[in-house]
N, C-alpha and C positions, 0 to 999 in steps of 0.2 A: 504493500500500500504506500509507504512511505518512498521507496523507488520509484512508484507511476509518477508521483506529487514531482518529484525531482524533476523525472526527465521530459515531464509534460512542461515543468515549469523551464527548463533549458531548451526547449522546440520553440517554446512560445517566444523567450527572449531573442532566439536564433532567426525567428522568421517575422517577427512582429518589431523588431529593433534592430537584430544585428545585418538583414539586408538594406531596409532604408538608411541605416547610418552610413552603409559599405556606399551606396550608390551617394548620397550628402557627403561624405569624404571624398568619394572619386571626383564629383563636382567640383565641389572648392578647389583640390589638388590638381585637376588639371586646365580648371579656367580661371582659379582668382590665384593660382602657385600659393595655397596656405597653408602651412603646418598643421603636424594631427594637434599641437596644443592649441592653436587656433580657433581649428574649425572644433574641437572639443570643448571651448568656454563657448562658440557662438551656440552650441547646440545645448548648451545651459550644465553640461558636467564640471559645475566650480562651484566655490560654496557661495558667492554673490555676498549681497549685503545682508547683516548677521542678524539684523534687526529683523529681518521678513522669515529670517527662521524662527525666531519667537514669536511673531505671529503664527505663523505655521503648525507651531508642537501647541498652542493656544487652543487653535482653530479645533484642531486635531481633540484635543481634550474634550469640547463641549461638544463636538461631534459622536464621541464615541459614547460619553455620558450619554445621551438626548438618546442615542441607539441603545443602550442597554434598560433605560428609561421606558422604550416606547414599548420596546420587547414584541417587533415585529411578527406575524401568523405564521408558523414551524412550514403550514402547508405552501407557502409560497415561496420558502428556500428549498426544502426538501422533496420535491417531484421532481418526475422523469426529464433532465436534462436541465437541473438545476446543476452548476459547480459546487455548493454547497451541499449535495447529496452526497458527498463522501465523507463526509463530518458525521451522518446521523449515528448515534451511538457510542461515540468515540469516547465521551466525557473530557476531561481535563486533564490531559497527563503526554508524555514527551514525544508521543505521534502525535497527538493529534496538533501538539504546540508549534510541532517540525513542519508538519502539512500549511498550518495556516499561514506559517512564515514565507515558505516557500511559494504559496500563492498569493497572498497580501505584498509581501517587498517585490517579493522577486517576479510571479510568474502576471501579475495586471500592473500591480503598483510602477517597479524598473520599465519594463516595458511598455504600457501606455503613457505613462508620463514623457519618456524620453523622443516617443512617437512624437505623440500630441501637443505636450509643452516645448519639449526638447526644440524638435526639427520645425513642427509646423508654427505650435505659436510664437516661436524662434524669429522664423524668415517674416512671417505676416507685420511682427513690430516692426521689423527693418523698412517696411515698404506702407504700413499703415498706421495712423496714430491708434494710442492706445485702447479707445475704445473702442472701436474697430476690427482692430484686430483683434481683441477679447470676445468679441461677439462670436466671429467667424471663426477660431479654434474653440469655442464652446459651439457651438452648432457642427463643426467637423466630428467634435468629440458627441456629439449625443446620436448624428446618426446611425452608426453601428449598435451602441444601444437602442437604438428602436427596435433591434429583433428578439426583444424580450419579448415582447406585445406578440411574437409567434408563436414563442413555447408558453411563455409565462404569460396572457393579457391580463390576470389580473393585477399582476404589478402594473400597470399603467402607471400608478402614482408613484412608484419610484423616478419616471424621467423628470420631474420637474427638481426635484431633487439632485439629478445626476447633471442634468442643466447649470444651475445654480453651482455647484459643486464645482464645473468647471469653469467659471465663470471668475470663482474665486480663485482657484489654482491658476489661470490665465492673468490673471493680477498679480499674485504675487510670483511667478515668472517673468511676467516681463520687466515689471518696478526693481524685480532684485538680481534679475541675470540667470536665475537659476534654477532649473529643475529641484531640487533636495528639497525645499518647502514643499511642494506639490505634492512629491514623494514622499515626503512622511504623515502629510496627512488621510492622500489614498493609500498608503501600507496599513494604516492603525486602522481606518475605516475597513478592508475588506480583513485586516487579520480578526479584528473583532469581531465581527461577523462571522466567520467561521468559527471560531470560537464560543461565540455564543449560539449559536446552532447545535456543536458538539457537547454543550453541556446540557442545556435545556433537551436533547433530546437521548441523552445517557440513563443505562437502566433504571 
């Protein structure tokens, strides 16, 4: 179990980040001649300014509170072709802590961020001001989440959420340089999440 989480979570970084960045490196390096450190701070891998991490790990907090608070319906994480369906039963203990790590950091959080904030609402600041561009990398980011509404439509009301969500993480990317805020507040939002899936639905 703990093997699938890995190397589902190493596919997803390999094909959802490490192609787009390969093809964004080849770009830069052979039409603007710019170093991998370069084009690595323009795609937001630096720590930026320190103050929007504080926001961030803030943000991140009343987030995850408000989520353990609201204590979401089990049957809308846990059906057939939910990612949260390998949590059910697990409880609290160092798979299921390993699993949720690996898909909260590593296998949405690294990955969509780096996509999303990284590359795309990266290049959008450089060529639109910032509300603008905020707009248009939250609306890139929500529509692949619409295909929730195929398997899952009664989450409906999670997109305005996931909307919002990015809207914020599109803010403090562009204001701070840097992907790591974004990223540690979608890591703690979907590690909780599986997490509290795993417990609530333990013998």
């Amino acid at each position: 179990m703990l093997l699938n989480a890995f190397l589902s979570a190493l596919l997803n970084v390999l094909v959802l980040t490490g192609l787009p960045f390969l093809g964004y490196f080849l770009y830069h390096k052979w039409r603007h001649k710019r170093r991998l450190g370069e084009i690595s701070r323009r795609a937001g891998l630096r720590i930026g300014d320190k103050k929007y991490l504080v926001y961030s790990a803030l943000f991140a907090i009343v987030c995850v509170a408000l989520l353990l608070a609201w204590q979401p319906p089990l049957e809308s994480f846990t059906g057939e072709g939910s990612p949260q369906r390998a949590f059910v039963g697990l409880g609290l203990g160092g798979t299921s802590i390993a699993m949720a790590l690996l898909y909260g950091v590593v296998k949405t959080g690294f990955s969509e961020e780096l996509l999303f904030r990284g590359l795309i609402a990266g290049s959008l600041s450089r060529r639109l001001s910032l509300p603008w561009a905020n707009l248009w990398q939250a609306l890139i980011f929500l529509l692949p989440h619409l295909l929730i509404l195929h398997t899952r439509p009664e989450l409906w009301g999670v997109l305005p959420v996931v909307f919002v969500g990015a809207l914020v993480s599109g803010w403090l990317r562009i204001k701070s340089g840097s992907i790591f805020g974004p990223w540690l507040i979608h890591a703690a939002l979907n590690t909780a999440t599986c997490l509290n899936i795993a417990v609530r639905t333990a013998g």
